[in-house]
N, C-alpha and C positions, 0 to 999 in steps of 0.2 A: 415465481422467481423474483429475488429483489435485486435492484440493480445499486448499487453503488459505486462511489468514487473514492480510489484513492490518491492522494495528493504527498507526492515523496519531495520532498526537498534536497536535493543531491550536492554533495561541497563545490561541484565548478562552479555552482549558483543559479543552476536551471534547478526547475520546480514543473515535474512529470505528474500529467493529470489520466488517471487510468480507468477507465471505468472495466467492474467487475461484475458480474451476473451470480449469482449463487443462490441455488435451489433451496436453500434455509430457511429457515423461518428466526432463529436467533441469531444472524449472523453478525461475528464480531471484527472489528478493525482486524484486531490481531491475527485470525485465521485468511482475513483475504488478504494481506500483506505475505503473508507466507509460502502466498500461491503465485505472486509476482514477481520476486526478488532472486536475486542470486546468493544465499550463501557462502561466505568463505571457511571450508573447515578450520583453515590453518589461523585464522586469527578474529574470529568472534565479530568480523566486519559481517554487512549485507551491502551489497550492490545492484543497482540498475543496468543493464547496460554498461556493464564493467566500471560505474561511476559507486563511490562512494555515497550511501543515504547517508544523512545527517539527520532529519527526524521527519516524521509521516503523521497523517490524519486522515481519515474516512468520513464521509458524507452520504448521505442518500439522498435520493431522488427529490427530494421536498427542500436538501439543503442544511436537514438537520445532523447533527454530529452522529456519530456512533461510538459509542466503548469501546 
């Protein structure tokens, strides 16, 4: 299992540090973002915690980036 972090930047101007676990072996930003967020159907938003993201990035355990 690898563990990573993702780091959401939300417009009230907190910056949510999440750490995700995921039994992959090629695991990408994108899929574990997908598994933390709230969708809005109605208008192409994603939310935290009813907060509004602004933009996101993934790290792993060592600190280096992920796709």
């Amino acid at each position: 299992m690898e563990l990573i972090a993702i780091f959401l930047h939300l417009l009230n101007g907190e910056v949510a540090k999440i750490p995700v676990g995921l039994a992959l072996n090629k695991v990408t930003c994108e899929t574990a973002f997908y598994r933390v967020i709230d969708k809005n159907e109605d208008k192409n938003t994603f939310h935290y915690k009813g907060v509004e993201i602004f933009v996101y990035y993934c790290k792993n355990n060592k600190g280096d980036w992920i796709p």
